[in-house]
N, C-alpha and C positions, 0 to 999 in steps of 0.2 A: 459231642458237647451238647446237641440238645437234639431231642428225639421226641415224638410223640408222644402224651401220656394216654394210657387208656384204665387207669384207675385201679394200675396193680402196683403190686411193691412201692408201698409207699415207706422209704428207707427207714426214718425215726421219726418221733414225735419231738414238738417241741417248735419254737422259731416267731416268727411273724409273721404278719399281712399287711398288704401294704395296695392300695388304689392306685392305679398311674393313670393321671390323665393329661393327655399331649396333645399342645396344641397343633396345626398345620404348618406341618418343616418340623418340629423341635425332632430332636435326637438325645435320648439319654444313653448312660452308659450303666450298666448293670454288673453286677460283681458278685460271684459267689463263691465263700472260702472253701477251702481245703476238707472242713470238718462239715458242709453244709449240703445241700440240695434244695432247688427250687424247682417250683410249678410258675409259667408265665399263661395266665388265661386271656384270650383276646376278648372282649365286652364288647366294642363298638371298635367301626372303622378296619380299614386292613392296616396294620403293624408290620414292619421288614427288620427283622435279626440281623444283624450282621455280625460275626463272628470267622475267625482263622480264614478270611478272602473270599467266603463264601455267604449267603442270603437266604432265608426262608421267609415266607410270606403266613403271618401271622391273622386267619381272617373272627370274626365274631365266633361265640360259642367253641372254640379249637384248641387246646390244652396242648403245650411242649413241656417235656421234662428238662432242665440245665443243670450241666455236673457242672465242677469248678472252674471257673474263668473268669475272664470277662467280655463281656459283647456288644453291642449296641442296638438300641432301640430307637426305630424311629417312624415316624407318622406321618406320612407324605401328604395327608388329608385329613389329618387330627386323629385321633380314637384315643380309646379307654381300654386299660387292661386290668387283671387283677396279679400283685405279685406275692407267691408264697413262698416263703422262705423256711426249710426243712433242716433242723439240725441245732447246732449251738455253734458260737462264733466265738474265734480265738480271742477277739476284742472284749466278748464279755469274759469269758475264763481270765482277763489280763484284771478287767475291773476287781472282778470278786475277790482276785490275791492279793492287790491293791487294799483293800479295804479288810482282808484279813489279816494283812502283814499290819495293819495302822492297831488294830485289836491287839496284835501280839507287844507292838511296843506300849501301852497301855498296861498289860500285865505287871504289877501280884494283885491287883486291885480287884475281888470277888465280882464286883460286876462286869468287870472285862472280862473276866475268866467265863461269866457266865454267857454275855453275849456271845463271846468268841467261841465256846461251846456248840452253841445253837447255831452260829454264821455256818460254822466248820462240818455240822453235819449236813445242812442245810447245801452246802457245795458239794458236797461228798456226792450226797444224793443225785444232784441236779448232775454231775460231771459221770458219773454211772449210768445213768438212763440214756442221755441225751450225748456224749460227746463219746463214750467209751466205745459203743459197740461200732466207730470208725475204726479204733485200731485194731492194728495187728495183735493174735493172739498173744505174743511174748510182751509186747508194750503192754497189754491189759492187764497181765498179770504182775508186772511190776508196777504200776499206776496201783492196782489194789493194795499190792501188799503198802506201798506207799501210803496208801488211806487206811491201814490198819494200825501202823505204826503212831501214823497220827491220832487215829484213836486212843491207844495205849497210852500215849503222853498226856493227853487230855485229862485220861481220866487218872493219871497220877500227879498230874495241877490239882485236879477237883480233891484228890483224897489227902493231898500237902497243904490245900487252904481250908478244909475242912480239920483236920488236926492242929493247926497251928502250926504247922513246919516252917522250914525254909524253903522257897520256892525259886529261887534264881537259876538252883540247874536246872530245872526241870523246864525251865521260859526260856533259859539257852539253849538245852538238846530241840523242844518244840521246834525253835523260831531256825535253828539248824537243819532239818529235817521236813519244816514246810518250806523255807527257800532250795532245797535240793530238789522237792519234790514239786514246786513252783518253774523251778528253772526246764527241770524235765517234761512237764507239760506243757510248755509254751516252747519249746525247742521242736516238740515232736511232732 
């Protein structure tokens, strides 16, 4: 669960940074998801890990890597660390559906269609880079074809509001096949 870094393999891009500074005694608790990896840098003070019954002593200038868990931090004599956070977090994948699924209900109206266009690539992207190359190869390759499909619907809203068509199936099959493909991401 946490090991040394020494400035290799660094897993994906992407994440936050975050300052911890703790007072004398405080103890925080630290949590990194499933889809993530952090860096904990000690700045000031000695810092003590504690994690699965076990302690590492965290001094200035000293980098740990931390895979998924949770642990505790805490500062027997105050310090500063730096926290990086590596990856993408199911929390934001849940927001971004949240807010595409609100776009979908909005549909036949050209500017929804047009936001929701741009949202939807816009996560395609962001969930490809940054959360994809956690899974397993067979997930990956259904999660794509899943953002393929999506595409395709897309662009035959774009080509039924641009004609003047009727667009209701085409808002049904979409908003059918991103909560499939919603459900299956957030399940995996």
């Amino acid at each position: 669960m946490v090991e040394p870094f020494e400035g290799k393999a660094l897993v994906r891009p992407g994440g936050r940074v975050e300052p911890l500074d703790l007072a004398p005694g405080e103890r925080r608790t630290l949590a990194v998801e499933r889809s993530e990896d952090a860096l904990l840098v000690g700045l000031q003070g000695t810092l003590v890990l504690r994690f699965w019954g076990r302690s590492l002593r965290l001094g200035p200038g000293k980098t740990v890597r931390l895979r998924p868990g949770r642990l505790d931090l805490e500062a027997p004599e105050g310090g500063r660390a730096l926290w990086v956070v590596l990856g993408l977090a199911q929390s934001r994948l849940a927001q971004d559906h949240e807010a595409l699924l609100a776009l979908l209900e909005a549909l036949p109206s050209p500017e929804a269609a047009f936001a929701l266009s741009r949202k939807l690539r816009d996560h395609i992207a962001l969930e490809e880079a940054l959360y994809y190359p956690t899974l397993s190869p067979g997930k990956r390759r259904e999660r794509l074809l899943e953002h393929r499909i999506l595409l395709e619907l897309l662009e035959e809203l774009g080509a039924a509001l641009r004609e003047g068509r009727t667009v209701q199936g085409v808002v049904e099959r979409l908003k059918t096949a991103f909560l499939a493909h919603s459900e299956a991401e957030l399940r995996a």
